[in-house]
N, C-alpha and C positions, 0 to 999 in steps of 0.2 A: 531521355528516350526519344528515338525519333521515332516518324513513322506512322502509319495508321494502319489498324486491323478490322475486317471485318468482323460484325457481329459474330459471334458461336451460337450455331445452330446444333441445339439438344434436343437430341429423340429417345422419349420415354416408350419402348416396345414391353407392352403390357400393363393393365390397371393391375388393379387387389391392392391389399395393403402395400407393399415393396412399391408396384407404379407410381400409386398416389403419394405417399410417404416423402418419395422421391421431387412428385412433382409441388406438392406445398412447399418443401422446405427449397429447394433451387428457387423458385418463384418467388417467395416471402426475400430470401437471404439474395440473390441475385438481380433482378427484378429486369429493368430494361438492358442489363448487360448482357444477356442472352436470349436467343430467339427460342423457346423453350416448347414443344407440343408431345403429347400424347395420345399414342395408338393401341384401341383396346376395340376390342370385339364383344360386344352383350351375350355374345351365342359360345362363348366359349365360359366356362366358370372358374373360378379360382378356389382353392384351399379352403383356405374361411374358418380356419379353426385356431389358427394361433390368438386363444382368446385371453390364456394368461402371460402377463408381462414381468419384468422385472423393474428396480427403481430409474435406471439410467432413462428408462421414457418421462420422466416426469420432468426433468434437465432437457431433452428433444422438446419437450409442449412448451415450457416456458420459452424456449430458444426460439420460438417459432410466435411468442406471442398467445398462444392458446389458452383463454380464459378456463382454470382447471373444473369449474362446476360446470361451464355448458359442454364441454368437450366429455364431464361424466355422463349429463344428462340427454345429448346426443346419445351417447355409446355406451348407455344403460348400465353404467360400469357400476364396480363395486371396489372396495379398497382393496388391496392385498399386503399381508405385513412377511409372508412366507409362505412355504410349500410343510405338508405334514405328511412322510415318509410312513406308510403303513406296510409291516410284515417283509424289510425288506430287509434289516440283519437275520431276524429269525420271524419265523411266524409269531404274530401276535403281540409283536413289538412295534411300537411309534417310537421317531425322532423327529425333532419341527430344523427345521434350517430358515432360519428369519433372518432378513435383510437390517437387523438390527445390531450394534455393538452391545457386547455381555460384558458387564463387568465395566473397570475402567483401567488401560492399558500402560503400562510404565514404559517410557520410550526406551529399553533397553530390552523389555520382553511382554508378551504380552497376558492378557489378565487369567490365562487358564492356566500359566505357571505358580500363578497367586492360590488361583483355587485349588491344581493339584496339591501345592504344598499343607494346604489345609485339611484337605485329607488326609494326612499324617497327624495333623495334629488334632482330630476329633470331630472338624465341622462335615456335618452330614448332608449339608444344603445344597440339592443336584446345580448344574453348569446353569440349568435352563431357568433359575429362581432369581436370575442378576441380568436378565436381559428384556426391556418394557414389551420391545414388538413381539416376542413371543409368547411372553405371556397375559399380553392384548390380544393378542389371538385365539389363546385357551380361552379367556372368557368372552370372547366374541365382542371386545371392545375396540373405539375409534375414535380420535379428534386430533386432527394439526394441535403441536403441540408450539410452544416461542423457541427459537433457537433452531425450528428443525428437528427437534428431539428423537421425533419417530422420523422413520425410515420406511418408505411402503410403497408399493409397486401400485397396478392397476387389473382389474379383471374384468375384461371389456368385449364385447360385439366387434369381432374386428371385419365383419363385413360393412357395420354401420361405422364404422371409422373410418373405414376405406371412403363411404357416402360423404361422412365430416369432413375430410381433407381433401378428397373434390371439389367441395363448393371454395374452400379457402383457395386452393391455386387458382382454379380460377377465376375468381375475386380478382387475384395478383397476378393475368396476366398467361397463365399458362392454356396454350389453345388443346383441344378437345377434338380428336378425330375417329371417329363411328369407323370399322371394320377389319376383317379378319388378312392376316398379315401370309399372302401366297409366294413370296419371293425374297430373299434376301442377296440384296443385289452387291454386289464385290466389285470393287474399283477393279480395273484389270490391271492397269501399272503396279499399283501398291498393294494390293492385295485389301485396303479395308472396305470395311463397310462405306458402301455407294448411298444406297437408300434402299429404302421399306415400298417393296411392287404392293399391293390391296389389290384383295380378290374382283375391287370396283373396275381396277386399272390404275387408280392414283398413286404416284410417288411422292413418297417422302424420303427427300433428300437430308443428309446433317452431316454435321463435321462429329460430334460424337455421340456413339446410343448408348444408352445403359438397359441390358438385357434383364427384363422384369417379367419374361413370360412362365414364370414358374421350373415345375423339373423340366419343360421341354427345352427350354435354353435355347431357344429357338437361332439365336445371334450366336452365343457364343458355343454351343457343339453344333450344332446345325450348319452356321456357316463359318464359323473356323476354327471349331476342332481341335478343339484344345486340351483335350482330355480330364481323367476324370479318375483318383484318387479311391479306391470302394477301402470303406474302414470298419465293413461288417463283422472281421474277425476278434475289431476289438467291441461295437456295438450289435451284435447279431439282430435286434428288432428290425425286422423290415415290412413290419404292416402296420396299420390301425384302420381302426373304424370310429366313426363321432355321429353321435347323435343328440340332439336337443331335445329337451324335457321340460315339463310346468314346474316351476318350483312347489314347492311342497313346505318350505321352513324357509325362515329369515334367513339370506343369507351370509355364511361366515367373513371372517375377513382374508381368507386363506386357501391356497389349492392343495387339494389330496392328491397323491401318489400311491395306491394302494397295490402291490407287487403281488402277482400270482405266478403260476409254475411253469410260466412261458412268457412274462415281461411285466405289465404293472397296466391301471387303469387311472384313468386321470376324472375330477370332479371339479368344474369350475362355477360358483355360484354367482351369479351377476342377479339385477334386480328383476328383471320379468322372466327368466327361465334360466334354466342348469346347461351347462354344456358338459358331456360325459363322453366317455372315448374309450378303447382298449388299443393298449398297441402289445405285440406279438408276433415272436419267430415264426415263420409259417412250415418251419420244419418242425417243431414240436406244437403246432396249435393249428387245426384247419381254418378258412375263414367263416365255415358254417358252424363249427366249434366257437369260434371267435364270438361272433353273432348271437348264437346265443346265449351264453355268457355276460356277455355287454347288456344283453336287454334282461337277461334275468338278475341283472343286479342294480342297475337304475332306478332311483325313487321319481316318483311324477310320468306324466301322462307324457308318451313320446311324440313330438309334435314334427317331426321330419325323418323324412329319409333315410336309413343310412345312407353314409359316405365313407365309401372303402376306398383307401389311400396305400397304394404301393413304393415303397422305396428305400432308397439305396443308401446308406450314411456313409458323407463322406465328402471329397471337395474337389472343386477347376480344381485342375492344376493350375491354371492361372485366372486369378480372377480381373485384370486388365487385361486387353490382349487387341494390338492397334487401337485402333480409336473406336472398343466398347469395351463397358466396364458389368460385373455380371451385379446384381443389388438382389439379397435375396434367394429363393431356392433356386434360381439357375447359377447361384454359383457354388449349390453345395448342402447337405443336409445334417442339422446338429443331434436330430429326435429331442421331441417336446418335454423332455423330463426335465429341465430349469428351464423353461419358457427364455428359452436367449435367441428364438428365431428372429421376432419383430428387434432384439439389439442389435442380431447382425446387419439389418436391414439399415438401422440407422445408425452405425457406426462404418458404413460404405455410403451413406450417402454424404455423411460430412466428411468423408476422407475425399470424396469427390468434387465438395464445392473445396473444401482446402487446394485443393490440385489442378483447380479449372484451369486450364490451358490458355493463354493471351493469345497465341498463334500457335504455332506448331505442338503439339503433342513433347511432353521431354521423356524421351525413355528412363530415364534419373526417376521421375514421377511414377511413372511406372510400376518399375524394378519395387521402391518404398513402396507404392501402394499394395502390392503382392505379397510381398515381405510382410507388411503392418496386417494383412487381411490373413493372412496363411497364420499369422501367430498368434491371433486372436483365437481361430477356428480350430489349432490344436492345443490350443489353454483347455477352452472350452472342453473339447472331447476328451481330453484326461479326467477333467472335471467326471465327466457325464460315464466314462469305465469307472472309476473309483466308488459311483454305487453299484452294480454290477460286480468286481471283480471283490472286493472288501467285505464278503458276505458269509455271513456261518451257514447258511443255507445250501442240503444236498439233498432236499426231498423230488428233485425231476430232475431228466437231464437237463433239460434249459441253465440251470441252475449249478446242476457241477459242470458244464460245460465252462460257465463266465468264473466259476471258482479258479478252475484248472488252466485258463487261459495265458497266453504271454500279455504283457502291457508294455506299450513304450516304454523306452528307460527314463525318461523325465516324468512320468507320474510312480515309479518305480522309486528315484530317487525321492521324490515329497514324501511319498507311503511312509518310506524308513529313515528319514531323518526324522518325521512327526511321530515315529513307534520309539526312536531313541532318546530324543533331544524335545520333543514337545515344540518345537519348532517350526514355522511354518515361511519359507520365504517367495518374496513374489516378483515377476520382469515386465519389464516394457508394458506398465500401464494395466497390467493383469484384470482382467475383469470380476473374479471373486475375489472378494478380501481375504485378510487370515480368517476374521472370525468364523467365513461360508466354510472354508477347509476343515478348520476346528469341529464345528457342528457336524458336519459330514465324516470326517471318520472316524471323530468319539461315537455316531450316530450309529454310525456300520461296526464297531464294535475295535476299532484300533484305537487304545490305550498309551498313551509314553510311559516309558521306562525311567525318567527322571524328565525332573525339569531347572530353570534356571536358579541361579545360586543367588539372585539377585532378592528372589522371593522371601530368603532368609534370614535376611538383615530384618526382618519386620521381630520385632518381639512376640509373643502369643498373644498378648494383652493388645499388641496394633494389630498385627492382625486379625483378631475377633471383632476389633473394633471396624476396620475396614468394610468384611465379609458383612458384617451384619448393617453396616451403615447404605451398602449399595445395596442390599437384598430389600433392607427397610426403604429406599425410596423410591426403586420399583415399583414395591405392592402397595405404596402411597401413591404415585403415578397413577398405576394402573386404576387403583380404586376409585382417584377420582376421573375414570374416564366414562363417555358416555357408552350405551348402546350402539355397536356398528350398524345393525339397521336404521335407527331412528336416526345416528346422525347422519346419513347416506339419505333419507327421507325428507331431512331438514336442509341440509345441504345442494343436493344435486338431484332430490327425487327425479324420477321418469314413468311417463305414461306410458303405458303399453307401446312398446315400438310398431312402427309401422314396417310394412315389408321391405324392404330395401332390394 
């Protein structure tokens, strides 16, 4: 190779989690290869609610170096082993979707083929009796286990992480620029991004920005217009409200989803306080309805404001587009019902440092990057209709509306091969595995109609033996595990956070 290039000058437009996120890991992973600064404004605020996660962050903090007790004890976090689905096949019914393997899976099919077959032949022991993180979760237990055993996410302050991953870029190098962004200036030849005017007068000039300003998008619909996907018809919520609360009980290791007659409420228990939320169609639910509802069903002392959140589900049409790339809600919104906002956030920003550009831009990069982001985000939101449209419930219109609805024909086809065949197949890196598919629409009330033939080669006597041999070393697992509070106390305890 010949030649010399200059430095690449990266500009992060916006803090909150997505900014910072962005700017630890380029700065950690990058370091003097790029001249790297961020532009955020104190006066403007961010989100601050995506406080549940899922496991792919725990692979992001090691990638990054993140020692996992101070990184909990920073961000007051709490474990998470799953989400517990309340009232949402029918009223007054639970299903848990846990980030955990059920069963143990034959590489020709997988363990719920085993178990349907078992119910032909008399064993009565539910799905959920052969899987540890779930029912470490019912009884509100916790401990890293050797091998990796359990599987579990985080339930964290994600405005105190955004404070956590500040100091580390920084640390590493990424420079810090105070104020609010009045211009986005266009090359005039080429059409990109020139640099970031400040309300100050100061320019910030780069070769590439990644637009982290949240729904305004400030870079990428603001200054090139790029349009924008609305996918309301297949997720109609387009409100919430979040409010923080004293805790009141230990907290679980787990996030609620509890469904009412105009969308669902979410409950996240971290260790100094609750974070609670309603999100809701504002066609069948007002926001002063909304409001009061959220507050008359939260436990503990409301310790802030509400925060009424408006928006749109759905995506860029492109989420590179010249030389900015969107990280986060300017390039799209998934609704918080599997906490996969902070994944998408970090699964665009390693697609970023993967792509870093030596000199020019390669639209080849590009095009993949688009392609790789686009296919994530509608994995994703077939995921996120499948609770919604899979539902016995017609007691509101909200309700027979997501019944009666059309769905892409790709979650169309999963529905009814998993209602035929028990079957569940997955593409390009999929983000839920089978077993999240399985738990989700055995959850929602879709059943298979047979399953694989594989299962029946087991004699009665193996298979009893089987069924009972995982079931029995689960609830020996489980039993010997500790208290999720105390080992959260023992572990990573946190002192009252300070304000951030």
């Amino acid at each position: 190779m010949t030649g010399t290039y200059a430095k690449r000058r990266v500009v992060i437009a916006g803090g909150g989690t997505a900014g910072w996120m962005a700017a630890a890991a380029l700065a950690r992973t990058m370091g003097d290869a790029i001249d790297l600064v961020l532009v955020e404004s104190e006066a403007i605020g961010t989100i601050g609610v995506g406080e549940s996660t899922i496991p792919p962050l725990v692979a992001y903090n090691r990638l990054l170096g993140i020692g996992e007790a101070d990184f909990m004890r920073s961000t007051q976090a709490t474990f998470k082993l799953g989400i517990n689905f309340e009232n949402w096949r029918v009223e007054g019914e639970n299903y848990f979707h846990s980030f955990g393997i059920t069963g143990r899976d034959h590489w020709s099919a997988g363990f719920q083929h085993f178990w349907m077959h078992g119910l032909t032949k008399g064993h009565k022991a539910s799905y959920d009796d052969y899987c540890i993180e779930l029912q470490a979760a019912m009884k509100s237990k916790f401990a890293h286990l050797p091998d990796n055993r359990i599987n579990y996410a985080y339930q964290l302050d994600s405005g105190l992480y955004a404070v956590f991953l500040r100091k580390l870029a920084e640390a590493d190098g990424c420079r810090h620029v105070e104020g609010k962004i009045a211009e986005v200036q266009l090359h005039p030849e080429t059409g990109d991004i020139a640099a970031l005017r400040l309300e100050s007068g100061q320019r910030i000039e780069g070769d590439l920005f990644l637009d982290c300003t949240g729904f305004r998008a400030l870079l990428m619909e603001g200054a090139l217009h790029v349009g924008y996907d609305d996918w309301t018809h297949w997720l109609p919520c387009d409100s919430a409200i979040a409010v923080q609360t004293a805790s009141v009980r230990p907290p679980v290791p787990y996030t609620r989803a509890i469904a009412h007659d105009a969308g669902w409420q979410w409950r996240i228990p971290l260790q100094h306080r609750g974070g609670n939320g309603i999100v809701y169609c504002s066609r069948y639910l007002s926001q002063d309805a909304a409001l009061e509802r959220l507050l008359g069903t939260v436990e503990g002392e409301v310790l802030t404001k509400p925060n009424v959140i408006r928006f749109t589900t759905g995506a860029r049409r492109k989420q590179w587009h010249r030389n900015c790339v969107a990280i986060g809600l300017s390039g799209g919104f998934m609704e918080p019902l599997e906490s996969t906002s902070i994944h998408l956030i970090q699964r665009a920003i390693l697609r970023v440092i993967r792509m870093m550009p030596m000199g020019e831009i390669s639209p080849r990069d590009v095009a993949e990057f688009n392609d790789q982001q686009l296919t994530d985000m509608e994995q994703i939101r077939d995921f996120l209709i499948l609770h919604y449209k899979a539902t016995d419930r017609r007691d509101s219109p909200f309700w027979r509306q997501c019944a009666g609805m059309d769905i892409p024909e790709s979650l169309t086809h999963k529905i009814e091969l998993f209602r035929e065949t028990g079957r569940v197949f997955r593409k390009n890196e999929e983000l839920f595995v089978e077993n999240s598919w399985v738990q989700v629409m055995m959850g929602q009330g879709i059943m298979p109609k047979s399953y694989h033939p594989v299962a029946t080669k087991l004699s009665d006597a193996e298979l009893a033996h089987l069924l009972a041999g995982l079931r029995d070393s689960v609830a020996k697992t489980v039993a010997g595990l500790p208290d999720h509070h105390a080992y959260v106390a023992q572990y990573c305890g946190a002192q009252e956070a300070r304000a951030a």
